[in-house]
Every structure is written in structure tokens, then in C-alpha cells.
C-alpha positions as CSV (number, residue, x, y, z in Angstrom):
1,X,-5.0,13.3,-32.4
2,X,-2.1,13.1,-29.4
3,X,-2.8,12.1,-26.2
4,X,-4.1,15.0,-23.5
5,X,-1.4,13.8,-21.6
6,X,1.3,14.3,-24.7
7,X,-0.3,17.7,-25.3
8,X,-0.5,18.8,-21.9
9,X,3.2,17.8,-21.4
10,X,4.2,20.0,-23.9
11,X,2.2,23.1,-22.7
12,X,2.7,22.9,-19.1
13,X,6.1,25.1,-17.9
14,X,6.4,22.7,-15.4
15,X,7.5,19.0,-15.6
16,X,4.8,16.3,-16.1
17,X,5.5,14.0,-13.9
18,X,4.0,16.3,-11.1
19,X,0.6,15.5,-12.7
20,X,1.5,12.2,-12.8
21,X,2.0,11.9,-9.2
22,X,-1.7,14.1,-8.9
23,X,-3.1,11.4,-10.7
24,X,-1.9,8.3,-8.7
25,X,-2.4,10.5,-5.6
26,X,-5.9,10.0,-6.8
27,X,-5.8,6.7,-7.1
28,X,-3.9,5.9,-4.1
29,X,-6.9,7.5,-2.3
30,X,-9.6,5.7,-4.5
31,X,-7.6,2.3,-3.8
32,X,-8.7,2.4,0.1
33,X,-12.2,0.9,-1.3
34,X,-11.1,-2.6,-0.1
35,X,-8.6,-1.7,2.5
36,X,-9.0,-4.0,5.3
37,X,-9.2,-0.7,7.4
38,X,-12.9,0.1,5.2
39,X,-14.1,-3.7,5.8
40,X,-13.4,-3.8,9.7
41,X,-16.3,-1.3,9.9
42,X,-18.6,-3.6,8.3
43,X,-17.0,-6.1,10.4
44,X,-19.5,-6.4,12.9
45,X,-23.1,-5.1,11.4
46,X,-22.3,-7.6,8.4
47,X,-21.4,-10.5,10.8
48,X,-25.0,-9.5,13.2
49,X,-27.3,-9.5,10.2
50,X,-25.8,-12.3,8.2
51,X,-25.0,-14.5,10.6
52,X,-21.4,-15.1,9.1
53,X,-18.4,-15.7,11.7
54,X,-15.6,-13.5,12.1
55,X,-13.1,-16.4,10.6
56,X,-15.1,-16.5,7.5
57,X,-15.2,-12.4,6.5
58,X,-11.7,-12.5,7.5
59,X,-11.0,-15.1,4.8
60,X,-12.3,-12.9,2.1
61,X,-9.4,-10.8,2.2
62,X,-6.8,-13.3,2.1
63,X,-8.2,-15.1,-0.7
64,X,-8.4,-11.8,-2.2
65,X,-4.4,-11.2,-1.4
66,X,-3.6,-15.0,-2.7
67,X,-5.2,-14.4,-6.0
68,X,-3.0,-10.9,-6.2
69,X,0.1,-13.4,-5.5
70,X,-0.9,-15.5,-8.3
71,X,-1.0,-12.4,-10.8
72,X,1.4,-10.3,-9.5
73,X,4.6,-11.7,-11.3
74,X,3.0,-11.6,-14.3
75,X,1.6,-8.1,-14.3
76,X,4.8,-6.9,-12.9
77,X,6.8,-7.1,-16.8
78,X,3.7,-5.7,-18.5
79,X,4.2,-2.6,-16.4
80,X,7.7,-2.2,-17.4
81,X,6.8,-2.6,-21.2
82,X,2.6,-1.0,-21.2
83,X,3.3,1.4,-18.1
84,X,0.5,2.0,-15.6
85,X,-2.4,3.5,-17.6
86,X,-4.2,0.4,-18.4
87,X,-4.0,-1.7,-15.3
88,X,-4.6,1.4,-13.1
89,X,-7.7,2.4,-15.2
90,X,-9.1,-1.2,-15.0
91,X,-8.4,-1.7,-11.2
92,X,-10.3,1.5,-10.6
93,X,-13.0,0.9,-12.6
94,X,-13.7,-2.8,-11.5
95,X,-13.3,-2.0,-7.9
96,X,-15.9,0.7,-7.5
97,X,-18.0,-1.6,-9.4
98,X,-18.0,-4.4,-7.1
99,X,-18.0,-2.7,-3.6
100,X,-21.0,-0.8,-5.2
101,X,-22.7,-4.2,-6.2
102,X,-21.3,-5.5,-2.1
103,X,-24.4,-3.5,-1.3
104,X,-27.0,-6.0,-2.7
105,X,-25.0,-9.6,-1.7
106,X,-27.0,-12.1,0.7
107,X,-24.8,-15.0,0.2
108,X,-21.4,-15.5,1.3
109,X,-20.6,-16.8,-1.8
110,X,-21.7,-13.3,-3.4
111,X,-19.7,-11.7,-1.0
112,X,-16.4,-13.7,-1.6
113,X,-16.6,-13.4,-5.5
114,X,-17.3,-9.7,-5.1
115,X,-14.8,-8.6,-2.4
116,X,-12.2,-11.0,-3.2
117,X,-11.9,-9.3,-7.3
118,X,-11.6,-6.3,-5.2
119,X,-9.6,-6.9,-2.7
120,X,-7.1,-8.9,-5.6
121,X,-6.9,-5.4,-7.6
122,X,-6.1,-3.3,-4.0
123,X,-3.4,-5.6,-3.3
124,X,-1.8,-6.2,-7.0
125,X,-2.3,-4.0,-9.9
126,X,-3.0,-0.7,-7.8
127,X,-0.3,-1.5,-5.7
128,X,2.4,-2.1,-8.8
129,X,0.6,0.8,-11.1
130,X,1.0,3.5,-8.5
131,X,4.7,2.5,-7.7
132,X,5.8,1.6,-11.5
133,X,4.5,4.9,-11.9
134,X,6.4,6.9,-9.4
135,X,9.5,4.9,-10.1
136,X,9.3,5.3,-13.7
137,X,9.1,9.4,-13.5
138,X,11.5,9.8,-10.6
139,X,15.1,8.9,-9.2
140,X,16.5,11.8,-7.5
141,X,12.9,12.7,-6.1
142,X,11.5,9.3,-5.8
143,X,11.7,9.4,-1.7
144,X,9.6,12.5,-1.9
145,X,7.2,11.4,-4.2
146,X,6.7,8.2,-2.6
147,X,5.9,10.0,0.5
148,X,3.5,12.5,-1.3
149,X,1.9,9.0,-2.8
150,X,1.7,7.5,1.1
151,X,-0.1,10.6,2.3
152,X,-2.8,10.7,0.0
153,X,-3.3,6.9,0.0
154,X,-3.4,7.5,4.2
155,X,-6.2,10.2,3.6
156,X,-8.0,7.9,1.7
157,X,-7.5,5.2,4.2
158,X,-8.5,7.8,6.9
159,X,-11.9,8.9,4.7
160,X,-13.0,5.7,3.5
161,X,-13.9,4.4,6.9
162,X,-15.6,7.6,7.7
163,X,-17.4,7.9,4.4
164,X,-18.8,4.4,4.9
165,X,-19.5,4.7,8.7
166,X,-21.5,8.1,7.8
167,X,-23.5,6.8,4.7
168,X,-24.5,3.8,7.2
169,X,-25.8,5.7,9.7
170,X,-27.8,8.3,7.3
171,X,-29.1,5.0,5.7
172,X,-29.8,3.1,9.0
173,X,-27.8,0.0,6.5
174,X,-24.9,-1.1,6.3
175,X,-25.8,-1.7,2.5
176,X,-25.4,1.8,2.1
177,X,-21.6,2.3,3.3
178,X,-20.6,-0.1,0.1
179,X,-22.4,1.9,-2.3
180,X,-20.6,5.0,-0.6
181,X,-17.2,3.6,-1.0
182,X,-17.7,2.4,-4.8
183,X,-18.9,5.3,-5.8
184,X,-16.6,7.2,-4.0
185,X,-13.9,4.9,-6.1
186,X,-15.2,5.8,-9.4
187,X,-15.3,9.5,-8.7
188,X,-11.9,9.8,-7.1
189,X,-9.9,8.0,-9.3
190,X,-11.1,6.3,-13.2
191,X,-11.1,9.4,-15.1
192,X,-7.8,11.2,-13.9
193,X,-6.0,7.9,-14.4
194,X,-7.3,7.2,-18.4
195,X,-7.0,10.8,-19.6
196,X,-3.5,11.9,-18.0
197,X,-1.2,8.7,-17.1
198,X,1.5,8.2,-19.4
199,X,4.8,5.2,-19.5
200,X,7.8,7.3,-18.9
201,X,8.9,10.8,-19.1
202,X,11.3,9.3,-22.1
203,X,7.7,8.8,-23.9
204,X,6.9,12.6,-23.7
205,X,10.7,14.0,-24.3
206,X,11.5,14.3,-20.7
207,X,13.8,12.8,-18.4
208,X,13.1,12.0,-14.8
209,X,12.6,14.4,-12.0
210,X,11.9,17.1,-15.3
211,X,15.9,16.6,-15.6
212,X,17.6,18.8,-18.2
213,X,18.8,16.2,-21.2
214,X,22.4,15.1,-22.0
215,X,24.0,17.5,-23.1
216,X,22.1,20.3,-22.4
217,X,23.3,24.0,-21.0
218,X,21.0,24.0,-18.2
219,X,22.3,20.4,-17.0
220,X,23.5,19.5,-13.9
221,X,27.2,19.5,-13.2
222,X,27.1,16.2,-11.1
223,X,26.2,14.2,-14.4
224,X,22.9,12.4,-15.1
225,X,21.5,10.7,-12.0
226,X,19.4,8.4,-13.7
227,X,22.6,7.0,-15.1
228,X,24.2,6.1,-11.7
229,X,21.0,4.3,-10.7
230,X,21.7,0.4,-10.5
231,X,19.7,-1.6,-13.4
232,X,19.2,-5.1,-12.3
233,X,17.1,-7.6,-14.5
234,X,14.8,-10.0,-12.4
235,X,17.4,-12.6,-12.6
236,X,20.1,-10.5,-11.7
237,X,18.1,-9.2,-8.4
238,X,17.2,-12.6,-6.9
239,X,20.9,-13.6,-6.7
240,X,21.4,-11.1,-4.5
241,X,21.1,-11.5,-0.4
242,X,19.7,-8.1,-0.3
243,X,16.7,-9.3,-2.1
244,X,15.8,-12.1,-0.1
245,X,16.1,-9.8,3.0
246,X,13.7,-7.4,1.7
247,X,11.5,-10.6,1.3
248,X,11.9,-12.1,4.3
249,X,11.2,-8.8,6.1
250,X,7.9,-8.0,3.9
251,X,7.1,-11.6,4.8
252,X,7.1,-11.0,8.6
253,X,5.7,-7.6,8.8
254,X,2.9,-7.3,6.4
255,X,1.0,-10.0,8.4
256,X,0.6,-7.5,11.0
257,X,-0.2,-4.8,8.9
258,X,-3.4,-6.3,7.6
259,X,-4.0,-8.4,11.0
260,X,-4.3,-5.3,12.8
261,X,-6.2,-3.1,10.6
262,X,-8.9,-5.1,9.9
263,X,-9.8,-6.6,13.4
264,X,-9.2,-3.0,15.2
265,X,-12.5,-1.9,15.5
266,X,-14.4,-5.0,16.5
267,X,-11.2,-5.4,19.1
268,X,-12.0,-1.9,20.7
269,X,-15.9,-2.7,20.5
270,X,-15.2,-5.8,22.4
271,X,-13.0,-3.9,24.8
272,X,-15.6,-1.4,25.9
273,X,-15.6,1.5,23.3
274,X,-19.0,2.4,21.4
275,X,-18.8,2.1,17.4
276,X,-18.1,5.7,16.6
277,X,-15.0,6.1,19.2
278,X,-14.0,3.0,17.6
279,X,-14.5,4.7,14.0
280,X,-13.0,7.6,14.7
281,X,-9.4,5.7,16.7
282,X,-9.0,3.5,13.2
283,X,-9.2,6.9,11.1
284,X,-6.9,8.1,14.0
285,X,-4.3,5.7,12.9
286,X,-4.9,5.9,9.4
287,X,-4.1,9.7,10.1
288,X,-0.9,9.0,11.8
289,X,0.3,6.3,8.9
290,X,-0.4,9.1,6.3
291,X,1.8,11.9,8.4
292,X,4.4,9.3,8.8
293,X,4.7,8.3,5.8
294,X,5.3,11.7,4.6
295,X,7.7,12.5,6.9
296,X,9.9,9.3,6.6
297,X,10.4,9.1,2.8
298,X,13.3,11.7,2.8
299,X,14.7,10.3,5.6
300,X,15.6,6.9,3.9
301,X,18.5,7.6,2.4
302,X,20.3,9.5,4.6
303,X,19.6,7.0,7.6
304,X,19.7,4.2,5.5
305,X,16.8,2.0,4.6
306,X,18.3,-1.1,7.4
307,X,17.8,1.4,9.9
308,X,14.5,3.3,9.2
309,X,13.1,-0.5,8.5
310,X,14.4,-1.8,12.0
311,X,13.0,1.5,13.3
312,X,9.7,0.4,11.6
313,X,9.4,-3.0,13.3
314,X,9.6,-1.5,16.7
315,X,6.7,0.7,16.3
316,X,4.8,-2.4,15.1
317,X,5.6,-4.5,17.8
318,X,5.4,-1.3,20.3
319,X,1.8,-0.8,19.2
320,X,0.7,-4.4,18.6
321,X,1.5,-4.6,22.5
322,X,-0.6,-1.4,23.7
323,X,-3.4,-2.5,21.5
324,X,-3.3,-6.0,23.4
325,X,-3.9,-3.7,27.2
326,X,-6.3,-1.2,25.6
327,X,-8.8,-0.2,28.6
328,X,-10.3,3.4,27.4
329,X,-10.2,5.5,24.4
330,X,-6.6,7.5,25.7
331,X,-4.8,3.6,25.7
332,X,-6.8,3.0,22.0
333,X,-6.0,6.2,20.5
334,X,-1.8,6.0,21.8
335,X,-1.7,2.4,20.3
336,X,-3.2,3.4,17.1
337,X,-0.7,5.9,16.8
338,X,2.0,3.7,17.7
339,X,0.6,1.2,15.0
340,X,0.1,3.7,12.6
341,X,3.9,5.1,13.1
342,X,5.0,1.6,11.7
343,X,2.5,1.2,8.9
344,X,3.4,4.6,7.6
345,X,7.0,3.5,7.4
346,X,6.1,0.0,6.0
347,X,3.9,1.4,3.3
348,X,6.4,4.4,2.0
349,X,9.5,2.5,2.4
350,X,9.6,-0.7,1.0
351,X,8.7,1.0,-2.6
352,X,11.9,3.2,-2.0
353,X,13.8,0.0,-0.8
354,X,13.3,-1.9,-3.7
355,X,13.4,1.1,-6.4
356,X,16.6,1.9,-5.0
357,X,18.5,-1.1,-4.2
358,X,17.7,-2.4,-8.2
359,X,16.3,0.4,-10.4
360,X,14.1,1.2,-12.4
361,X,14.8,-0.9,-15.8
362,X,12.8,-4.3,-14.2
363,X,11.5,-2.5,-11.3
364,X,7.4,-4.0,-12.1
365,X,8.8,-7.4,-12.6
366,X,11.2,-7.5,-9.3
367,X,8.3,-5.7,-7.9
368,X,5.9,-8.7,-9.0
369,X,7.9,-10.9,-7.2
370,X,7.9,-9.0,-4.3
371,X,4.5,-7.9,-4.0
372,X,3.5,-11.7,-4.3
373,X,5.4,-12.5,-0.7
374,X,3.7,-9.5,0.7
375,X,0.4,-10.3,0.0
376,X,0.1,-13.4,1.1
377,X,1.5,-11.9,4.3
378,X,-1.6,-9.5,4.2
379,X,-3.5,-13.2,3.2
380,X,-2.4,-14.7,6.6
381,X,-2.5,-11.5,9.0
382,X,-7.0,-11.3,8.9
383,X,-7.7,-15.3,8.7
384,X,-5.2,-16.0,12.0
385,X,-6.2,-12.5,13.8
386,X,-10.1,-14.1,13.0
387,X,-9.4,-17.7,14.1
388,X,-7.3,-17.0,16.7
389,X,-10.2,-14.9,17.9
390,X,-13.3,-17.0,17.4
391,X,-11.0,-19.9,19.1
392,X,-10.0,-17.8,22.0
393,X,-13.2,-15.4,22.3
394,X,-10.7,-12.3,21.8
395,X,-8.0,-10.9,20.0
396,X,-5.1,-10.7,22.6
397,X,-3.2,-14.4,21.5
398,X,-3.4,-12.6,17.7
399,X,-2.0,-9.1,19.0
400,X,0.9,-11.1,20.9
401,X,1.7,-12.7,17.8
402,X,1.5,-9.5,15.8
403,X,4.0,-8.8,18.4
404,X,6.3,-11.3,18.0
405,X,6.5,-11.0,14.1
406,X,7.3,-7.4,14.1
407,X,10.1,-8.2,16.9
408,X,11.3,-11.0,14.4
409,X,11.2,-8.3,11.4
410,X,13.0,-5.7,12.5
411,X,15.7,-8.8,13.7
412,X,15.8,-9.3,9.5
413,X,16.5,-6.0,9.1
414,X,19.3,-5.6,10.9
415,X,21.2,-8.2,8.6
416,X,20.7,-5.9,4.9
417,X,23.7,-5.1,3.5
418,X,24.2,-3.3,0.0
419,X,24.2,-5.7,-3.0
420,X,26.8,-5.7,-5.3
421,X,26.5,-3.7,-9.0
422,X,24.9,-5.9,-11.2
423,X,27.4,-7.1,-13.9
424,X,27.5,-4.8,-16.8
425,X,25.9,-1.6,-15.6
426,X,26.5,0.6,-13.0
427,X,24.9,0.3,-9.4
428,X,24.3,2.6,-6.2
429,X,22.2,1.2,-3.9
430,X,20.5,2.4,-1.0
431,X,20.6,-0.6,1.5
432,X,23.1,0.9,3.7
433,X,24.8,4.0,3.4
């Protein structure tokens, strides 16, 4: 018997890969289990009735982001070859598990084995299953469906939170916010990813973006896009300047990304706001990330990715600042915004960036690579935010370095230049315009 997904694609009058993209819309929603956003509203109920210290829950989630380092690169190549099916449909199912199972820990240990497998599958094989998806069924309408793809994993960052702050109220437990979010997981996103995913749209007898084939009456007069797209192999990619840029810059700004979202609702707490204010500004900039993301993915190419990147880093730093002089819930709920301006453009444009500048022939293993520098930038963004803060007694050194790492990224960005073609294939990159 075929596949649903071979039989649906030859049914359907429209072109698969739309379903495709509903399916890892699903699971870009069910990925927010772990988001650091989710954990920083267990933050301080956790910390109260376990006696744990900030420094140490922080830690979870870069030890989670170090073990996705270590397996990213070699995930990366199995995407190219297996596609996203598999991993997706594992990283689903084993994350709902454990935050479900979060609910019954009463060792720190339990918590770090628990979380950390979770928070290892957010940050690695969701993040290169959903983008080796989306790369795999589009070129010409990658920046739209990458946006598409950032909205949906924005509302999921926006509900999670939500979902777990309402469960632990009905409850009167925090236990019961973890067995919302896993089952939430499991509902959202296991069975839509093993019953519809498929590799390519080459698999199903379709080319990307539902392209008319080679040849074909109905094709397009300006010639197969696909076929103008560069095709870098690892090897090639990492000789390139352009590559280490895009590093460098992940490197810097990522930190801040995961600094931030974690730590923003104890920080608010701390500066005067009750809990559900608090709840309610972090879904606030999880809003504005999923809007912005949306909005920015067709404007990469024709501003250029060096410039919507730079443009990127200023909102981080902008934001990082205002979050540092919050006094009231107006201040909290403009620096959020700000905050959430720049992780909406960090989270739907790097994908673009890298899809763009080498293709899509090696994209999961240059992807691997990449992914590995970005979360251990997510690794060190909690554990400083939480040290710097149990040292200090508050968050404003970590938000001033937040600062002064986005300043610094959107400094890298300035410097990315188009690579050269890759020898033996054609190239078009989307660096600079």
C-alpha cells in the first residue's frame, strides 16, 4: 500500500508541499514545549518550592543546547538523505513525553535528564526537520514559507506560556502546567508529522514550489529556478567568508535570544509587575516575534539579507536596553515588542540566509554545522543571564550585555558579502543584492 502522503499528492489539485508546510506549522507550534519562553513561567514557582537557584534551572537549558551541538552535525546529512519524517516524528513524540513526565520530578537530577532530552530535541532535530523541510519543497517561495513556518512557531510560543500559566492556576500546581504543555505536544504535532511528511517533492513527481517540469507547456518562460539556485557541498560552504559571517553573527545574537526569553518574567516580577501581567507581556512578545516574522521573510531578498540582519541586531539591542529601565507594564510591554521585533527577524531569517546563500543539495549538513554555533549561543544566553543575576541580585549587568552582543552582531553583519559560485555548478546567492 503507498504512503497517505504519496496518495494524497496525487489526488490533491493543488501542490503538496502546501500540506507539508501545514504539517511543520504543526510542529513548529508543538516545538514551543521547551522554549525557554514556556520554562521562565515555571521559573519562579519551581525555584520557591524546590529550593533550586536561579543559576541552576538556567543550566538545564544550556546543557540541553550543548547536547543539540553535539548531534547536530551528524543529524544534519541524514536529513539530506532520510528527509524530515523520522526525526520530526521522534522529536515530537519524545518531547511531550518528557515535559509530561516534568510534572512528577523532585530531584534536580530528574529535572536535568528530563528537560535537558527535551530541550536537546527543541534546539536540534525540530529545528533542522522543520527547515530541511521547507528548503527541500521550496526555492522561489522559500521566504514566504519560512515566514508562514515563524508565525505558527510564534503562536505556539505565544500559547504555550498561556496554556501552562492557565493549567497552573486551575490546578493550584505548577505540576500541572508540564502535563499541559506535553500533552499539548503530542496532540499538536505526532500524528500530522508521521502520516503526511514526505523527502522532496522529486519523491512524489513534483518539483518545488508545485513547479511545472522541464519541458513542460505550462512551464515558466524564465527557465527552472531550482536550477539557478547555488549547490554547495559542506566543504565547499566553509571555504567561503560568507559562511563564517553567518556564524559569527548566529554566535553573537542567539545568546540574547535565549537570555532574554527565559529570565523575562522573573525580571518583570522582580521589577514590580504581579505574575499574570508578567504572563501576558512574555506572550506579548512572542506575539510580536510571530507578526514579524511573517512580515520580514519577503522582505529578505529584496533588501538583502546584510541589511534586514543589521536591522535585526538593533532591535535586539534597542529592546535589551528598555527591558534594563522597565518601571510599569507600558515600559515592559514597548520592550517586549522591541525584543520581539528582533527575534522575529532572527528566527525567520537566518533559515532563508543560509538556504539561499548555499542551496538546498547539503542544506541539513551546512545547517548541522550551523545550528551547532547557535545553540551553544542559546547554551550561554540562560546560565550568564542566571549567574550574572544571583551574583548581582538582578538582571540589569545581563540585559547590558545582551546589549552589547546585539550592538556587536549587527557590526558582523555589516561585513557579508555574496560568496562566490561554487566550482562546478551554478550559484545565486542572496547575501547582498
Amino acid at each position: 500500500m503507498k504512503p497517505l502522503a504519496e496518495q494524497l499528492a496525487g489526488r490533491l489539485p493543488f501542490f503538496y508541499g502546501w500540506v507539508v508546510l501545514g504539517v511543520v506549522c504543526c510542529v513548529s507550534f508543538a516545538r514551543q514545549g521547551p522554549a525557554v519562553a514556556t520554562l521562565s513561567i515555571f521559573v519562579d514557582p519551581m525555584t520557591r518550592e524546590l529550593g533550586w537557584s536561579r543559576t541552576a534551572i538556567s543550566a538545564a537549558v544550556s546543557v540541553g543546547g550543548l547536547l543539540a551541538a553535539v548531534v547536530s552535525p551528524a543529524l544534519g546529512p541524514l536529513v539530506d538523505r532520510h528527509g524530515a519524517r523520522s526525526l520530526l516524528g521522534w522529536a515530537v513524540a519524545i518531547t511531550g513525553l518528557c515535559c509530561i513526565a516534568l510534572a512528577g520530578i523532585e530531584t534536580l537530577t530528574a529535572f536535568y535528564v528530563l528537560f535537558c532530552i527535551a530541550r536537546m530535541n527543541f534546539a536540534g532535530p525540530f529545528d533542522l526537520g522543520i527547515y530541511g523541510a521547507i528548503n527541500n519543497w521550496f526555492v522561489r517561495r522559500r521566504p514566504i514559507a519560512t515566514s508562514i513556518s515563524t508565525l505558527w512557531l510564534m503562536v505556539g510560543l505565544t500559547a504555550m506560556p498561556l496554556i501552562a500559566h492557565s493549567a497552573m492556576y486551575l490546578g493550584g500546581d505548577w505540576r500541572w502546567g508540564w502535563i499541559a504543555v506535553g500533552s499539548t505536544v503530542l496532540t499538536v504535532g505526532f500524528l500530522p508529522t508521521v502520516l503526511l511528511l514526505a523527502r522532496r517533492p522529486e519523491d512524489l513527481g513534483q518539483r518545488p514550489d508545485g513547479d511545472a517540469a522541464e519541458g513542460d507547456a505550462t512551464s515558466t518562460a524564465d527557465g527552472d529556478d531550482d536550477a539557478r539556485q547555488p549547490a554547495y557541498s559542506r566543504a565547499e560552504a566553509m571555504r567561503e567568508p560568507a559562511f563564517w559571517l553567518l556564524l559569527l553573527f548566529t554566535f553573537l545574537a542567539y545568546p540574547v535570544q535565549a537570555g532574554v526569553s527565559l529570565h523575562q518574567a522573573p525580571h518583570l516580577v522582580e521589577r514590580g509587575l504581579d505574575p499574570t501581567t508578567a504572563a501576558f507581556v512574555v506572550s506579548t512578545f512572542s506575539a510580536t516575534s510571530g507578526l514579524i516574522g511573517f512580515l520580514v521573510g519577503p522582505l529578505v531578498r529584496p533588501f538583502g539579507i546584510r541589511t534586514v540582519l543589521v536591522a535585526v541586531g538593533a532591535f535586539l539591542a534597542a529592546g535589551s536596553w528598555l527591558m534594563s529601565t522597565v518601571e510599569g507594564p507600558a515600559a515592559a510591554y514597548l520592550a517586549s515588542a522591541l525584543l520581539g521585533c528582533g527575534i522575529g527577524g532572527l528566527l525567520t531569517v537566518p533559515p532563508i540566509a543560509w538556504a539561499d546563500t548555499f542551496g538546498r543539495r547539503s542544506f541539513g549538513a551546512i545547517r548541522g554545522v550551523a545550528l551547532s554555533v547557535q545553540v551553544t549561543g542559546q547554551a550561554v544566553g540562560p546560565v550568564l543571564s542566571g549567574a550574572l543575576r544571583d551574583w548581582t541580585g538582578s538582571y540589569l549587568v545581563s540585559l547590558q550585555v545582551f546589549m552589547a552582543l546585539a550592538i556587536c552582531a549587527a557590526a558582523c553583519a555589516l561585513f557579508l558579502r555574496s560568496p562566490r559560485p561554487p566550482v562546478g555548478g551554478p550559484g545565486r546567492s542572496g547575501a547582498r543584492r
